[in-house]
PyMOL CGO cylinders between C-alpha atoms (Angstrom):
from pymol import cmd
from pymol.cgo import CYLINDER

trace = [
    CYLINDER, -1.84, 5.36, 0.25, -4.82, 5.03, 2.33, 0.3, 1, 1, 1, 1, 1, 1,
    CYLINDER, -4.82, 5.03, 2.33, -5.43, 2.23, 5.10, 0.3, 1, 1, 1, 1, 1, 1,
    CYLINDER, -5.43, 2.23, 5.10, -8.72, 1.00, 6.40, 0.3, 1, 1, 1, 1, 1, 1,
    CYLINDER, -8.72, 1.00, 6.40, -10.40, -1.53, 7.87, 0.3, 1, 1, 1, 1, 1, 1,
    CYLINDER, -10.40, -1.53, 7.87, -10.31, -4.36, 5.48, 0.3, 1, 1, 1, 1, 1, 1,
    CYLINDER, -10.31, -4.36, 5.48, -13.91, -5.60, 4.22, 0.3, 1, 1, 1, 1, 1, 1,
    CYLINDER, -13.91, -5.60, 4.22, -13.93, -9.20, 4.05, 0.3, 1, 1, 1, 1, 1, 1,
    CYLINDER, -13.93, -9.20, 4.05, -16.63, -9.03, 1.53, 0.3, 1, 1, 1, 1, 1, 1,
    CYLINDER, -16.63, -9.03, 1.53, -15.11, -6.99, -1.07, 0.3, 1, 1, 1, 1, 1, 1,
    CYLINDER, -15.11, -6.99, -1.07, -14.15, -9.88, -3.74, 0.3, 1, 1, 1, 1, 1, 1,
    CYLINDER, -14.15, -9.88, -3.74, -10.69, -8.21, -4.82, 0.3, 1, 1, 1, 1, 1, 1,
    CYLINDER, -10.69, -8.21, -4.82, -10.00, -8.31, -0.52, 0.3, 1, 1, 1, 1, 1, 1,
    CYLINDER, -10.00, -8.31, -0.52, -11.07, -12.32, -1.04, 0.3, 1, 1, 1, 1, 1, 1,
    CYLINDER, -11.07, -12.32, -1.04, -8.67, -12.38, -3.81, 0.3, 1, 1, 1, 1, 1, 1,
    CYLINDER, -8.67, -12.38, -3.81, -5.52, -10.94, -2.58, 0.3, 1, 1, 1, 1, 1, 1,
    CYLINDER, -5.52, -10.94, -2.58, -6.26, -13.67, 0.46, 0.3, 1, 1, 1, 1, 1, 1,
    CYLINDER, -6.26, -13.67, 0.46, -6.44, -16.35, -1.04, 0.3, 1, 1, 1, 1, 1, 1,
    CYLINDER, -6.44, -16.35, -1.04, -3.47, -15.27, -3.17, 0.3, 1, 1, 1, 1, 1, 1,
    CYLINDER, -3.47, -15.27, -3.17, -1.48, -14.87, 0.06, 0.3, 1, 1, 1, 1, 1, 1,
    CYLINDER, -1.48, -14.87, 0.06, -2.46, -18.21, 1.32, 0.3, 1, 1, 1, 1, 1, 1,
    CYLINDER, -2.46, -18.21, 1.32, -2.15, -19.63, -2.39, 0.3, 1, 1, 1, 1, 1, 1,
    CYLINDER, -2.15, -19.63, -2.39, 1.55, -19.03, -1.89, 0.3, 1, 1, 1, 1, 1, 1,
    CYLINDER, 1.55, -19.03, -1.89, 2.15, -19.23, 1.61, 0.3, 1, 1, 1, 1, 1, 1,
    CYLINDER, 2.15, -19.23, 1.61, 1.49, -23.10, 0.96, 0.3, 1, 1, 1, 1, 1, 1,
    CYLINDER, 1.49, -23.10, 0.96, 3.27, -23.75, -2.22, 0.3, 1, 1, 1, 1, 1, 1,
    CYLINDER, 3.27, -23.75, -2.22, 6.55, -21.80, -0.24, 0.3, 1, 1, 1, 1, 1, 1,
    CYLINDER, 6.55, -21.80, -0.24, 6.27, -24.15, 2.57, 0.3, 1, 1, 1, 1, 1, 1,
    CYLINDER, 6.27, -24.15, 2.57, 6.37, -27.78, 4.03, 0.3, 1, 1, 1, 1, 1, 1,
    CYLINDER, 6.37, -27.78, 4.03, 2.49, -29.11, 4.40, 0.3, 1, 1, 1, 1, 1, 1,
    CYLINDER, 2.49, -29.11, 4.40, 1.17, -28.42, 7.84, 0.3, 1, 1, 1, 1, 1, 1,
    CYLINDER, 1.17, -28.42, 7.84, 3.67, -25.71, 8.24, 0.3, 1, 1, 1, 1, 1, 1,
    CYLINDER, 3.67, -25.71, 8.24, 1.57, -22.84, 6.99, 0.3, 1, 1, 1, 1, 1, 1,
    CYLINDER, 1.57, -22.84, 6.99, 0.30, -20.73, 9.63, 0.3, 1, 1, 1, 1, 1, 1,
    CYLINDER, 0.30, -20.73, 9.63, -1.55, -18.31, 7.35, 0.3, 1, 1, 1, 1, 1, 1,
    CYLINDER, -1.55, -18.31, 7.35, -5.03, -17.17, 7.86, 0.3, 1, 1, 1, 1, 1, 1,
    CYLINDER, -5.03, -17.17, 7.86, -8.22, -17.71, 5.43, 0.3, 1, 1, 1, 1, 1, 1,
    CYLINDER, -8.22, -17.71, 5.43, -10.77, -14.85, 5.36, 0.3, 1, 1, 1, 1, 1, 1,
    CYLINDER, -10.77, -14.85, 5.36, -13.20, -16.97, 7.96, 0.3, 1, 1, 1, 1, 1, 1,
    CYLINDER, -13.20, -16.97, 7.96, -10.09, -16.96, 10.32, 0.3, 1, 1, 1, 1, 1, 1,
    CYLINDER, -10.09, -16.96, 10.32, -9.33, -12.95, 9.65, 0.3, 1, 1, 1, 1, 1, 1,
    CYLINDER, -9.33, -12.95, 9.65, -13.35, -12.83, 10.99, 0.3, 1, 1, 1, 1, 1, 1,
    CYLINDER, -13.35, -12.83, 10.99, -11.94, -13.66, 14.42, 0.3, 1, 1, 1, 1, 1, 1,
    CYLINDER, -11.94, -13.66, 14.42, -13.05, -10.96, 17.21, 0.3, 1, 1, 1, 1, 1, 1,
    CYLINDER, -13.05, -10.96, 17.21, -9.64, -11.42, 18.66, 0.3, 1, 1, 1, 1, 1, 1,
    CYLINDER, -9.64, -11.42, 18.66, -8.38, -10.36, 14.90, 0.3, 1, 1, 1, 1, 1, 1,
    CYLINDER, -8.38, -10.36, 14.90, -7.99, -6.82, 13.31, 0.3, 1, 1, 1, 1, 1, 1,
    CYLINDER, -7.99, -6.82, 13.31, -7.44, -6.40, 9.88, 0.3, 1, 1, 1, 1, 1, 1,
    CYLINDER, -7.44, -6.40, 9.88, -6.48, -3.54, 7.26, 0.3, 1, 1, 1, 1, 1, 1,
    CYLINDER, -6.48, -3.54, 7.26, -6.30, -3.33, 3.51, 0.3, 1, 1, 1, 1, 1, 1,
    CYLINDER, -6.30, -3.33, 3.51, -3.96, -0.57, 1.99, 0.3, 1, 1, 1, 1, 1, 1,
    CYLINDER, -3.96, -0.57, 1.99, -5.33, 1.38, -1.07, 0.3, 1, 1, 1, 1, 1, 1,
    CYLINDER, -5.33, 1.38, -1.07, -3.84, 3.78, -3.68, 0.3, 1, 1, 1, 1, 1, 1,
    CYLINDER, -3.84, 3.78, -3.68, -7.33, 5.46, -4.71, 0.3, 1, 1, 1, 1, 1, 1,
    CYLINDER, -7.33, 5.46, -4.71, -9.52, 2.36, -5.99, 0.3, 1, 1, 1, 1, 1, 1,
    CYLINDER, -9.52, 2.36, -5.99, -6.75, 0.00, -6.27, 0.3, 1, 1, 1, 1, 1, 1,
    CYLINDER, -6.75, 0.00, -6.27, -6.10, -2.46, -3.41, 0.3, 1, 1, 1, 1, 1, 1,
    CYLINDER, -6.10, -2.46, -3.41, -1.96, -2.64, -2.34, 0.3, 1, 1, 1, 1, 1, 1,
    CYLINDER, -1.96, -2.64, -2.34, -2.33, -5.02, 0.18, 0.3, 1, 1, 1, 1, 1, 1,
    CYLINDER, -2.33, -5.02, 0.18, -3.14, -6.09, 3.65, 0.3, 1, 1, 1, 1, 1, 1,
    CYLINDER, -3.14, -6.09, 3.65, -1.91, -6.76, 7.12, 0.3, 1, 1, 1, 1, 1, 1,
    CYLINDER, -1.91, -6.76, 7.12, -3.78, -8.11, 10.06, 0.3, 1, 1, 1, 1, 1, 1,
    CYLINDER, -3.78, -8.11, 10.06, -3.05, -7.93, 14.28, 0.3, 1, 1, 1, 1, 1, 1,
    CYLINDER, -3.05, -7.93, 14.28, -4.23, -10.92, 16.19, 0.3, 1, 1, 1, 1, 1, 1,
    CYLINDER, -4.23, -10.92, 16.19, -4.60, -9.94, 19.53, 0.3, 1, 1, 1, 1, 1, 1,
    CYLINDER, -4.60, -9.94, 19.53, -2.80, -13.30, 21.52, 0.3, 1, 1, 1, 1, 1, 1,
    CYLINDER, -2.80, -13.30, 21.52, -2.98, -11.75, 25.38, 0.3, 1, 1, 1, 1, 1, 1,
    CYLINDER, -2.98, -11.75, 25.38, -3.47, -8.17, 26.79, 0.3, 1, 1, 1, 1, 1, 1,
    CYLINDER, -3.47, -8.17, 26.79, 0.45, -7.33, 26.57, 0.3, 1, 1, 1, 1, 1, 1,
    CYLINDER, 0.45, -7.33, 26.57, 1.41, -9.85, 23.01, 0.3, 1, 1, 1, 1, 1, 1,
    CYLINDER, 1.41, -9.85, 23.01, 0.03, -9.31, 19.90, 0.3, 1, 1, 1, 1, 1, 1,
    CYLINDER, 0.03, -9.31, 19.90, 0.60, -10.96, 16.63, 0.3, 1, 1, 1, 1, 1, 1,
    CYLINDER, 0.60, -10.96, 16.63, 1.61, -9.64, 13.03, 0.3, 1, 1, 1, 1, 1, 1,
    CYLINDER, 1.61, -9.64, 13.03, -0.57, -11.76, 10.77, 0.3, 1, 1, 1, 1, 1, 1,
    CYLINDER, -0.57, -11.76, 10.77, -1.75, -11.60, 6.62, 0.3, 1, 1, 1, 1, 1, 1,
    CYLINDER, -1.75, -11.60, 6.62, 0.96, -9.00, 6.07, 0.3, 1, 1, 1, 1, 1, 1,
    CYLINDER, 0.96, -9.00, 6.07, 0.81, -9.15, 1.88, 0.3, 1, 1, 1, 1, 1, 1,
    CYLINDER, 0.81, -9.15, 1.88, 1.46, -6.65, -0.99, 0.3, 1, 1, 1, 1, 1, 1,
    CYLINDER, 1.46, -6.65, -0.99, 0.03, -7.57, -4.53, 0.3, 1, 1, 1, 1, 1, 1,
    CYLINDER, 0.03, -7.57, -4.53, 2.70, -8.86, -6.59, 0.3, 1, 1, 1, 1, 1, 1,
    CYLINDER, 2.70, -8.86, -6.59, 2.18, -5.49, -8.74, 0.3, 1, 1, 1, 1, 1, 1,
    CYLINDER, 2.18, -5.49, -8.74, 2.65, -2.45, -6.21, 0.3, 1, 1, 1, 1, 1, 1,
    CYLINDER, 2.65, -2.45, -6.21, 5.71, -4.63, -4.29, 0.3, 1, 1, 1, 1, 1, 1,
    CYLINDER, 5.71, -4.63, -4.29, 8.71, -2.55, -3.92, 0.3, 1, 1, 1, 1, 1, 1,
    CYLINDER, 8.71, -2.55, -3.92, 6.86, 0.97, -3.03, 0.3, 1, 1, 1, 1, 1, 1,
    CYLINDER, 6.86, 0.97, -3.03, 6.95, 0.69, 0.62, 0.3, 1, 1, 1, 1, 1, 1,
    CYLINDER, 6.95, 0.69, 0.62, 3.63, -0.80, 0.72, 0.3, 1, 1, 1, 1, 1, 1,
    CYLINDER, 3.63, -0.80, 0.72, 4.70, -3.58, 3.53, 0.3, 1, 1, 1, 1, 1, 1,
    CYLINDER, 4.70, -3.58, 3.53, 6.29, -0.83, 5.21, 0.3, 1, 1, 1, 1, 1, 1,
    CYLINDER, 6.29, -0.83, 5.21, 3.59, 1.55, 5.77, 0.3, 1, 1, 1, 1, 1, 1,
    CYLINDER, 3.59, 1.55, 5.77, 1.22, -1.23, 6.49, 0.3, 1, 1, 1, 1, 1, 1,
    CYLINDER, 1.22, -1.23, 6.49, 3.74, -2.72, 9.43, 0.3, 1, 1, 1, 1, 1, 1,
    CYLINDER, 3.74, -2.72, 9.43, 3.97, 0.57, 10.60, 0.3, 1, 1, 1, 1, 1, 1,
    CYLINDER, 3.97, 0.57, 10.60, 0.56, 1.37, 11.24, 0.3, 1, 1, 1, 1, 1, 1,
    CYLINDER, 0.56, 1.37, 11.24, 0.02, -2.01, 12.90, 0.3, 1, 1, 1, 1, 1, 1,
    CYLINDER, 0.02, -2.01, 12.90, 2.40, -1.01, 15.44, 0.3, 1, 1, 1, 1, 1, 1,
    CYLINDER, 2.40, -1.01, 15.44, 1.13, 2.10, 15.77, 0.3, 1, 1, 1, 1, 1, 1,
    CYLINDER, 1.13, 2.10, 15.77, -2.14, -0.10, 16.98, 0.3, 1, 1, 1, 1, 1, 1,
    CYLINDER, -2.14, -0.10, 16.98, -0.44, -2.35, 18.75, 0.3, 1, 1, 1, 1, 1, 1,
    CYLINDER, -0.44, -2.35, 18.75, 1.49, 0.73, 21.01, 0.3, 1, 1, 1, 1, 1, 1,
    CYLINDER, 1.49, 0.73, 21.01, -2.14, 2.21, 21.45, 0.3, 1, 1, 1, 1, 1, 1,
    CYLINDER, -2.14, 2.21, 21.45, -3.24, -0.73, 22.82, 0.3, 1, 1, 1, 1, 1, 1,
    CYLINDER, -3.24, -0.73, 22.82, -0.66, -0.66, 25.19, 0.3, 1, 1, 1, 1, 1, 1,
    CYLINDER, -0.66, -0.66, 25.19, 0.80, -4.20, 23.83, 0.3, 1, 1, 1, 1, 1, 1,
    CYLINDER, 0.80, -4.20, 23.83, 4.34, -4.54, 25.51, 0.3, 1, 1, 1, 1, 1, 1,
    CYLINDER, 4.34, -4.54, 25.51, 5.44, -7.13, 22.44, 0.3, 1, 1, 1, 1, 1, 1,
    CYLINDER, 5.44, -7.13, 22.44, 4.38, -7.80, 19.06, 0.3, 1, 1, 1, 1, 1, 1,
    CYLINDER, 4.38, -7.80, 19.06, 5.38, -10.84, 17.58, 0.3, 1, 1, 1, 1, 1, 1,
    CYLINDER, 5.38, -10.84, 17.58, 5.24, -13.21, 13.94, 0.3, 1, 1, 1, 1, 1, 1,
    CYLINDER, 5.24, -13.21, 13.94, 5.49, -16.15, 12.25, 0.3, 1, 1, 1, 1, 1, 1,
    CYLINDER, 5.49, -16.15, 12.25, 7.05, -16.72, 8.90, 0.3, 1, 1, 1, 1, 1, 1,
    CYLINDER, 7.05, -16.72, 8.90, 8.09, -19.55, 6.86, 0.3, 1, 1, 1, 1, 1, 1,
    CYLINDER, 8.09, -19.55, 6.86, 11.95, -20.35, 6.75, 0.3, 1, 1, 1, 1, 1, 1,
    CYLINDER, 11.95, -20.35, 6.75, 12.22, -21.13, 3.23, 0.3, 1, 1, 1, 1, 1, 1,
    CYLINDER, 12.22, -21.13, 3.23, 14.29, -19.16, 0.27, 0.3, 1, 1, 1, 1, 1, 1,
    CYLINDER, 14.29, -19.16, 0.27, 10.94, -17.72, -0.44, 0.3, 1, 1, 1, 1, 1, 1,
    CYLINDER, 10.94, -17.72, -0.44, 10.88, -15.72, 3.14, 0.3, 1, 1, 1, 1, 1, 1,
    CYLINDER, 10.88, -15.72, 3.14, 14.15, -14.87, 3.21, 0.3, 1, 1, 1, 1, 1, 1,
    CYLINDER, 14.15, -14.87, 3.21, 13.17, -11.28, 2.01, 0.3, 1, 1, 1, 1, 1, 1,
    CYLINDER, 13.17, -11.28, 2.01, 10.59, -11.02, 4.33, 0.3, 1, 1, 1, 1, 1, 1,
    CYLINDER, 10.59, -11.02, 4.33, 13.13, -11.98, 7.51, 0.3, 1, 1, 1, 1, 1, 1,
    CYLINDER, 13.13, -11.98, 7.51, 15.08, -9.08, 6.08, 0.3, 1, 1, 1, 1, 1, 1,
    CYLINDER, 15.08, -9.08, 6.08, 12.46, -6.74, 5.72, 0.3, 1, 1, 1, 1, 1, 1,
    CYLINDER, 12.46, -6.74, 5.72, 10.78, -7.25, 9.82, 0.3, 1, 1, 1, 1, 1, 1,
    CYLINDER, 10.78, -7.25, 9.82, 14.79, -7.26, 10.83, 0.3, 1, 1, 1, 1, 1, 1,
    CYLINDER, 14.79, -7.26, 10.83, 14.87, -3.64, 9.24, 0.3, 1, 1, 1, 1, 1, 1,
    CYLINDER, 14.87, -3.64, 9.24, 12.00, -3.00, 11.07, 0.3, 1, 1, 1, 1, 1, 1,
    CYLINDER, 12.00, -3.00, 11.07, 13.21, -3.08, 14.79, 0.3, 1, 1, 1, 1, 1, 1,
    CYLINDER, 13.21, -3.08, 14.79, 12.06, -6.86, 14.98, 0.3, 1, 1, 1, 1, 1, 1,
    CYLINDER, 12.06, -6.86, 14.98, 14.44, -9.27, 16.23, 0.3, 1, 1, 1, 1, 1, 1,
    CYLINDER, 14.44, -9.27, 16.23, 15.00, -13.70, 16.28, 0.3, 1, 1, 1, 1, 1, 1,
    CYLINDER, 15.00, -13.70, 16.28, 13.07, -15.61, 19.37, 0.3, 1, 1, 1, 1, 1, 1,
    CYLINDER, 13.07, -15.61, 19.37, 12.01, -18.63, 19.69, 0.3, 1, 1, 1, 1, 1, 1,
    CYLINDER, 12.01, -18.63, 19.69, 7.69, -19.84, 19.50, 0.3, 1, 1, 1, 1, 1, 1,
    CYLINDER, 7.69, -19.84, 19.50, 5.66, -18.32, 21.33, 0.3, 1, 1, 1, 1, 1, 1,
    CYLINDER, 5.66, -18.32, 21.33, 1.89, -18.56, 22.39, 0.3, 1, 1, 1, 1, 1, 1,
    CYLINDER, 1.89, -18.56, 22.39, 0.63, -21.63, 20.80, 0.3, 1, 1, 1, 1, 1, 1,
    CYLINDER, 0.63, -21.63, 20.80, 3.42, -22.42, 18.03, 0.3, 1, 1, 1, 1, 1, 1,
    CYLINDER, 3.42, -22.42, 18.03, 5.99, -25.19, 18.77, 0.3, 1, 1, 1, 1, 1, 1,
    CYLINDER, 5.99, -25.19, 18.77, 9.68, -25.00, 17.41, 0.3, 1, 1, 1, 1, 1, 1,
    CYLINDER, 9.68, -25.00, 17.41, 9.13, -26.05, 13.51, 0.3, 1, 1, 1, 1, 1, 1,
    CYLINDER, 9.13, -26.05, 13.51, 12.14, -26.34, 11.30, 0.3, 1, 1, 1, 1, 1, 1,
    CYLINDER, 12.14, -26.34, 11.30, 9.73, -24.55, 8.12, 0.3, 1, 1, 1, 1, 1, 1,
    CYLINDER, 9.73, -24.55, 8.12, 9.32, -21.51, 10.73, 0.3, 1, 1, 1, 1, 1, 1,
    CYLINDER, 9.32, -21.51, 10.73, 10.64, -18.53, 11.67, 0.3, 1, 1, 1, 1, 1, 1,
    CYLINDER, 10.64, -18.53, 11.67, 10.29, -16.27, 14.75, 0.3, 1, 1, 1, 1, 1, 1,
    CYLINDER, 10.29, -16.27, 14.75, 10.21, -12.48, 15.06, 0.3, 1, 1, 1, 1, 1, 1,
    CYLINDER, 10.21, -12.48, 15.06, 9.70, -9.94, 18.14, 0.3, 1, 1, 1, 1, 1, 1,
    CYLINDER, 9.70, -9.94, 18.14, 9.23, -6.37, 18.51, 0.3, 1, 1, 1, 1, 1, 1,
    CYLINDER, 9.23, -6.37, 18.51, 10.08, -5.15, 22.24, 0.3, 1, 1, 1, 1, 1, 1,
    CYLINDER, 10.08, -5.15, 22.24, 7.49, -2.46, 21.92, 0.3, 1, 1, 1, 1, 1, 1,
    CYLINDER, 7.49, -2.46, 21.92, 8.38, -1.04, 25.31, 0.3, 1, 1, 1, 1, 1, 1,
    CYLINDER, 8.38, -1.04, 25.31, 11.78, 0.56, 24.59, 0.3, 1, 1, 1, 1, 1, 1,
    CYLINDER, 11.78, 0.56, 24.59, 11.63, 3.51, 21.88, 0.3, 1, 1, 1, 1, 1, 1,
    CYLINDER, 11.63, 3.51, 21.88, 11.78, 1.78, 18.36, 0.3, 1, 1, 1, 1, 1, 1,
    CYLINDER, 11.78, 1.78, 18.36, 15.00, 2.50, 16.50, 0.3, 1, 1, 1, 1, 1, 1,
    CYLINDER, 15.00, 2.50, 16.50, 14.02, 4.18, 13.39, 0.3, 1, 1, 1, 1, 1, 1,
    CYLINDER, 14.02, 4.18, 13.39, 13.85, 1.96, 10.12, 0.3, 1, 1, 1, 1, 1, 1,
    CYLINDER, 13.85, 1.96, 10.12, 17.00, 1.85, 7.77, 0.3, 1, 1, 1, 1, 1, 1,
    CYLINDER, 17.00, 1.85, 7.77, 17.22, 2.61, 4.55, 0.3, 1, 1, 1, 1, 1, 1,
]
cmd.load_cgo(trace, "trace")
């Protein structure tokens, strides 16, 4: 697997967003999808990355930079067809890899609280991240979901 900066252009990178956003908003009350079209992943504030397995795209994951110390997890997605190979794994990894080279002190997100999410609460949970409440410009939502990463203190290592 092979990450890069994601090109907004490429039509199967158009796809798997507007898959992502597709469901995001079926899974979720209206107004209460926080999801991000490709014009809103063009944000300078925004960095994005597809992952690859040769010419086949996994999936994607995004940072959204939201002050000098907090950045944002954002577009995290792996096609329905590669889910279950760690794809979402090494793609969250590498964006905190970023976000500890940019000397961000927190990295937070924003899910849905639905059934449908409750794999992905597990799976940022696993991941070192842990409940809080909104932050930035998100107000307390009943279809939403909080997550923080204290990016200051060592990580603990994923589980298995």
């Amino acid at each position: 697997m092979r990450i890069v900066e994601g090109d907004l252009d490429d039509p199967r990178v158009d796809e798997l967003i507007r898959l992502h956003l597709t469901r995001a908003r079926e899974e979720t009350a209206p107004n209460s999808s926080h999801a991000l079209d490709t014009r809103g992943l063009r944000a300078p504030h925004i960095s994005f990355w597809t992952i690859w397995e040769n010419d086949m795209l996994l999936g994607c994951g995004a940072l959204r930079m939201l002050s000098p110390g907090h950045g944002e997890v954002k577009s995290m997605h792996t096609a329905e067809a590669h889910r279950g190979r760690g794809v979402g794994g090494v793609m969250l990894r590498y964006i905190i890899s970023v976000a500890r080279a940019r000397n961000l002190s927190r990295l937070s997100l924003e899910t849905g609280s639905w059934d449908y999410f409750k794999p992905s609460h597990a799976f940022y949970q696993k991941h070192g991240f842990k409940p809080c409440g909104p932050y930035e410009h998100y107000i307390a939502d009943p279809n939403s979901v909080f997550f923080t990463l204290d990016l200051i203190k060592p990580a603990s290592p994923p589980s298995a």
